[in-house]
C-alpha positions in Angstrom: 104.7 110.7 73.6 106.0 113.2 71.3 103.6 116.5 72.2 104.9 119.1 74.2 103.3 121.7 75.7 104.7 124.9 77.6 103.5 124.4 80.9 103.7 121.7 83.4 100.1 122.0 84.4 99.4 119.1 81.8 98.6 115.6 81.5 99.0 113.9 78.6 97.3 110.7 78.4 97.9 108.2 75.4 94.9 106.7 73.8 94.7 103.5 72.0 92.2 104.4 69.5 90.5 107.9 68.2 86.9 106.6 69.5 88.6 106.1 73.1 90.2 109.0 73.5 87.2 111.1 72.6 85.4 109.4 75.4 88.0 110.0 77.5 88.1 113.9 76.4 84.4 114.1 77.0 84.4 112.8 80.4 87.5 115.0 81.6 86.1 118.2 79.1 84.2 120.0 82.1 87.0 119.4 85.3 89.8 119.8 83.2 89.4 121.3 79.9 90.5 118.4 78.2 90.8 117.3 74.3 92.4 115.0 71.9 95.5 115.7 70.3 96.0 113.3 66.9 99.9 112.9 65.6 101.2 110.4 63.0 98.8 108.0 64.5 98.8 108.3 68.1 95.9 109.6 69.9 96.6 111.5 73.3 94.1 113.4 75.1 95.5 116.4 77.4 94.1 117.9 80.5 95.2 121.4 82.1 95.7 121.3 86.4 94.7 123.8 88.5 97.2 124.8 91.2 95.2 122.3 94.0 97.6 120.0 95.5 94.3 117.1 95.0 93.7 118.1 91.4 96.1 115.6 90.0 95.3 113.2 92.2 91.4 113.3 91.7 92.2 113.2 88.0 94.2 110.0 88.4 91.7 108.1 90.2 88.9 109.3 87.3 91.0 108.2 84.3 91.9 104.9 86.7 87.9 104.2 86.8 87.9 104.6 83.0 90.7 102.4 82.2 89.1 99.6 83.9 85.6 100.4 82.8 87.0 100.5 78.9 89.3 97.0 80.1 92.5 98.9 78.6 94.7 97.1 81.4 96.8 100.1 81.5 97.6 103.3 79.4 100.8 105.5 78.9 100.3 108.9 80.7 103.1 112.0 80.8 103.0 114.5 83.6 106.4 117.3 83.9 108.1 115.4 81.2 108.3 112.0 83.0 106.5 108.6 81.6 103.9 107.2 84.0 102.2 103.8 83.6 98.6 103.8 84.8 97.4 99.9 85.1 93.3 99.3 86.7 91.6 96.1 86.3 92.6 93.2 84.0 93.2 93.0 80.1 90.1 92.4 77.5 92.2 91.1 75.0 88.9 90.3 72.7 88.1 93.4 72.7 91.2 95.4 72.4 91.6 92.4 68.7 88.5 94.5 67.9 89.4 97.4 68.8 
């Protein structure tokens, strides 16, 4: 993912399409101030910590839920500068042709 930001309290999730992430940036908008970030075609919605130990991992297990529910299989996430692979539920592929 090529967006950085100054502080480590944020996630970076990457987005398949625009219409995902800005369902993803909705549910997340109120816990974590999160919103989508569009670059040269990549879609990546970011969400600001707060200094609670069980805010990242809270956050996981939400955007988890939403990969499965949106059968993405997995997505790309970025947390401190490291590449994370978040994988829930199994692969739509029909709907990911559509998508």
């Amino acid at each position: 993912m090529p967006i950085r930001e100054s502080t480590d309290q944020v996630v970076r999730f990457e987005i398949p399409t625009p219409s995902a992430a800005g369902r993803l940036a909705e549910l997340l908008e109120d816990g974590w101030g999160a919103w989508v970030h569009q670059r040269r075609g990549s879609h990546v919605v970011l969400a600001t910590l707060d200094d609670d130990p069980e805010d990242l991992a809270i956050l996981l297990r939400i955007v988890e839920t939403w990969v499965d529910n949106e059968s993405l299989w997995a997505i790309r996430y970025e947390l401190d500068g490291r590449q994370y692979v978040l994988a829930a539920g199994d692969p739509v592929w029909s709907d990911l042709a559509a998508a």
